[in-house]
C-alpha positions in Angstrom: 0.1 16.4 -16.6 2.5 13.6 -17.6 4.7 12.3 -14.7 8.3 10.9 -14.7 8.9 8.8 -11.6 12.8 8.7 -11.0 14.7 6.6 -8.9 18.4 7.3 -8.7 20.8 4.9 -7.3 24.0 4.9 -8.3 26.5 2.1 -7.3 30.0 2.4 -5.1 28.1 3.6 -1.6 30.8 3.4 0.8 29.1 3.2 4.4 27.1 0.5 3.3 28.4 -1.2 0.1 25.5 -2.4 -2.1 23.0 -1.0 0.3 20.6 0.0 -2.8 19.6 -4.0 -3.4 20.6 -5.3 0.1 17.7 -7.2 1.4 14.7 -5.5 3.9 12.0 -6.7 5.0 12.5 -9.4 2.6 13.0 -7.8 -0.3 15.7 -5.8 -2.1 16.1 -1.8 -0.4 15.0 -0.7 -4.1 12.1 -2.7 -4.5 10.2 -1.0 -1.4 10.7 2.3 -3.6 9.9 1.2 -7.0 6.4 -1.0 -6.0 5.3 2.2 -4.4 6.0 4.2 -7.9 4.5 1.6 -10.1 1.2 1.4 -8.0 1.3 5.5 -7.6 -1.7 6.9 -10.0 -0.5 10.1 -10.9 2.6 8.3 -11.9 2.9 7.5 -16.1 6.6 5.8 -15.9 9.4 4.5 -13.2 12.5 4.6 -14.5 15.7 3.9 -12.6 18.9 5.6 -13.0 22.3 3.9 -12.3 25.6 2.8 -13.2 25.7 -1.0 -12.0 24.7 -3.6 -13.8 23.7 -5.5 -10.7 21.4 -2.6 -9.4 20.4 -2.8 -13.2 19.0 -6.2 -13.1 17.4 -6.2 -9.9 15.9 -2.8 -10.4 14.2 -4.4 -14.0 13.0 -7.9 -11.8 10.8 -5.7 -9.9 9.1 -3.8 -12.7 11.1 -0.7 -13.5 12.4 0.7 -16.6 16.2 0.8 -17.1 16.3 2.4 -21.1 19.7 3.9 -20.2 22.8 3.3 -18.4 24.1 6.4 -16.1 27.1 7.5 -17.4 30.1 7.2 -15.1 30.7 10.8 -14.7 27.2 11.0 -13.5 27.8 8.7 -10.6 30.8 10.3 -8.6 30.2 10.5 -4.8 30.1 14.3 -5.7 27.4 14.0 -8.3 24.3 16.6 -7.4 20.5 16.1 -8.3 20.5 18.0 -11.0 22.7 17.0 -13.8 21.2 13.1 -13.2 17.7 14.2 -13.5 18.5 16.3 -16.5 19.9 13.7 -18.8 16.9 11.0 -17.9 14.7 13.9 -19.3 16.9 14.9 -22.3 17.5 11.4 -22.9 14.1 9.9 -22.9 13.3 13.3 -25.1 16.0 12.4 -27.4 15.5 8.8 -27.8 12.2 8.1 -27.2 10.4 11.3 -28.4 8.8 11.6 -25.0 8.7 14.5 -22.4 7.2 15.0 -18.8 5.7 17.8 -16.9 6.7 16.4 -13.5 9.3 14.3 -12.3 9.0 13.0 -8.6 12.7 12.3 -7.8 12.5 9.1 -5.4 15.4 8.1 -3.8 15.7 4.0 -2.7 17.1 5.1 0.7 13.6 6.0 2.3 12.0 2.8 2.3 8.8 3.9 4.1 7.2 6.3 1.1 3.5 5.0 -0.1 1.8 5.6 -2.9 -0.4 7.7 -1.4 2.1 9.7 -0.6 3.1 10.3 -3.9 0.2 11.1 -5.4 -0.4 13.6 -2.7 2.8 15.5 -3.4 2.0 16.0 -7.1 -1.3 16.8 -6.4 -0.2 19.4 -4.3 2.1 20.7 -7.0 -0.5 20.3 -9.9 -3.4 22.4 -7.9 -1.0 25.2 -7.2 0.4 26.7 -10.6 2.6 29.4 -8.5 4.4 26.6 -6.7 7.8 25.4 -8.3 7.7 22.2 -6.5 7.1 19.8 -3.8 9.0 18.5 -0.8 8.5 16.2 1.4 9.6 17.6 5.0 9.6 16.3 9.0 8.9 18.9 11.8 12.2 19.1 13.6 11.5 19.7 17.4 13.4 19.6 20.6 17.4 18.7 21.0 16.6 18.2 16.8 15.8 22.0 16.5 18.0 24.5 15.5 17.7 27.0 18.0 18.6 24.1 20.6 22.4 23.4 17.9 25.2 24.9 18.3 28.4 25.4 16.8 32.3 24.6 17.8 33.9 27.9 18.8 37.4 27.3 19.3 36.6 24.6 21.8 33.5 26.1 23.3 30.1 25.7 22.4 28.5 28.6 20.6 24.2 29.4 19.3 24.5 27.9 15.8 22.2 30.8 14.9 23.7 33.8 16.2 21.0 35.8 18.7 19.6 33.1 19.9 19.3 32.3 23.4 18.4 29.0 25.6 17.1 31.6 28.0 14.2 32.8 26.0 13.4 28.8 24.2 14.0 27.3 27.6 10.9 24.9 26.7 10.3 23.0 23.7 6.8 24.6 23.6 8.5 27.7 23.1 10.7 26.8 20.2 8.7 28.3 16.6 7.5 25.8 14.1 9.9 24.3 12.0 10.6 21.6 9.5 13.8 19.6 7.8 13.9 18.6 4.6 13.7 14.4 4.2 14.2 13.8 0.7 11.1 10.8 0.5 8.9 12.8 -2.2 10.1 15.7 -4.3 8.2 16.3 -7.1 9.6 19.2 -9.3 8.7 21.0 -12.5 10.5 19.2 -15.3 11.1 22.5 -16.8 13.0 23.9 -14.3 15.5 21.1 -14.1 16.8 22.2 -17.5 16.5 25.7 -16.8 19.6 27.9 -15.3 18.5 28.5 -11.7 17.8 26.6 -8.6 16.1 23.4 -10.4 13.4 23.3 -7.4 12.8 26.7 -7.9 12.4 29.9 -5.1 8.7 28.7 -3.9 8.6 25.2 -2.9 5.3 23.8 -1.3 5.7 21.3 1.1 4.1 17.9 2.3 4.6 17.1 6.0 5.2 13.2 6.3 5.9 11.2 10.2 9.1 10.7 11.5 9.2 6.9 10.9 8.0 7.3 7.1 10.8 9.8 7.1 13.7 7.4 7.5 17.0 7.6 5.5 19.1 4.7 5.3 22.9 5.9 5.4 24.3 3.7 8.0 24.3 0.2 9.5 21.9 1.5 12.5 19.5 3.2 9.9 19.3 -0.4 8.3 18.7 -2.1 11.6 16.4 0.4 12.6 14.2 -0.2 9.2 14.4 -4.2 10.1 13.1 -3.6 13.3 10.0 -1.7 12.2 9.1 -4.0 9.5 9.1 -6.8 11.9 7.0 -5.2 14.4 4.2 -4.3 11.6 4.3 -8.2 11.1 3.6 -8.6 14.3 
């Protein structure tokens, strides 16, 4: 199986400008992402997808492959998945003569992802031919479970999940198994992406990772948070 390793990362982010190459741990946010592709084995290229130059040039300083510029209608704040893994695929096809089987999406914003990790996730999809793809997930429990949320009812609180009652989960032990999506690893079938369905397909494995692996930078306190746990491995 030949594997595409993408990392998007578009310019323009708005909570944190520049966040993609602002420094953690010593090192640009992007880097942590891309040295984790490169030294992934099931991995046969990293390529990064963006639309700033700068995010270009530091992206290519730490080993990636930039062959292509995003195109700036690729890179709205509206922009899905799909359309931005689709033309790295067609493109590389078109240009280079070269197609993949996989293509592990790897977003810059979870810093914590190993190359272990990695390789596990397309593993998991490459043993399993009835599984459309792989996702990296954390178990949600407690106040972060859903049948603990609720919704705003005309300025009273309502079950997000209609028929469920605090009275039977009164206990966290009590609450049913149940995981959240954290966009670390995906690993999808590269045909899918270009097909005309749901791109990760209707049965999605599913690789369980910790909650501090899991971490998504998208705010100042997510950053901090990040600094804070490098330092203490240091330590």
């Amino acid at each position: 199986m030949k594997t595409l390793a993408l990392i998007p990362a578009r310019g323009g982010s708005k909570r944190l400008p520049g966040k993609n190459i602002m420094a953690l741990g010593g090192k640009p946010l992007i880097a942590h992402t891309i040295e984790a592709a490169l030294q992934a084995q099931s991995v046969d290229r990293v390529v990064v997808s963006t639309d700033d130059g700068e995010i270009a040039g530091v992206a290519r300083a730490w080993g990636a492959e930039l062959p292509f510029m995003r195109p700036a209608e690729l890179a709205l704040d509206t922009t899905p998945d799909r359309p931005v893994l689709a033309h790295a695929l067609d493109w590389l096809e078109e240009n280079e003569g070269e197609s993949f089987d996989f293509l592990v999406l790897l977003r810059p914003t979870t810093p914590f992802k190993t190359p272990e990790l990695i390789d596990r996730c397309v593993k998991r999809l490459a043993e399993d031919s009835k599984c459309t793809a792989v996702r990296t997930v954390s178990r949600a429990e407690g106040v972060f479970h859903p049948y603990w949320m609720f919704r705003n009812e005309e300025g009273r609180l309502r079950p997000f999940i209609d028929g469920i009652s605090l009275g039977t989960y009164y206990q966290s032990q009590l609450l049913p198994e149940c995981y959240r999506l954290n966009g670390v690893v995906d690993v999808l079938r590269a045909g899918l992406i270009r097909g005309g369905g749901q791109h990760f397909g209707e049965d999605v494995g599913f690789v369980e990772t910790e909650e501090e692996q899991s971490i998504d930078i998208d705010t100042p306190f997510d950053f901090e948070l990040c600094e804070f746990l490098i330092e203490r491995k240091k330590t």
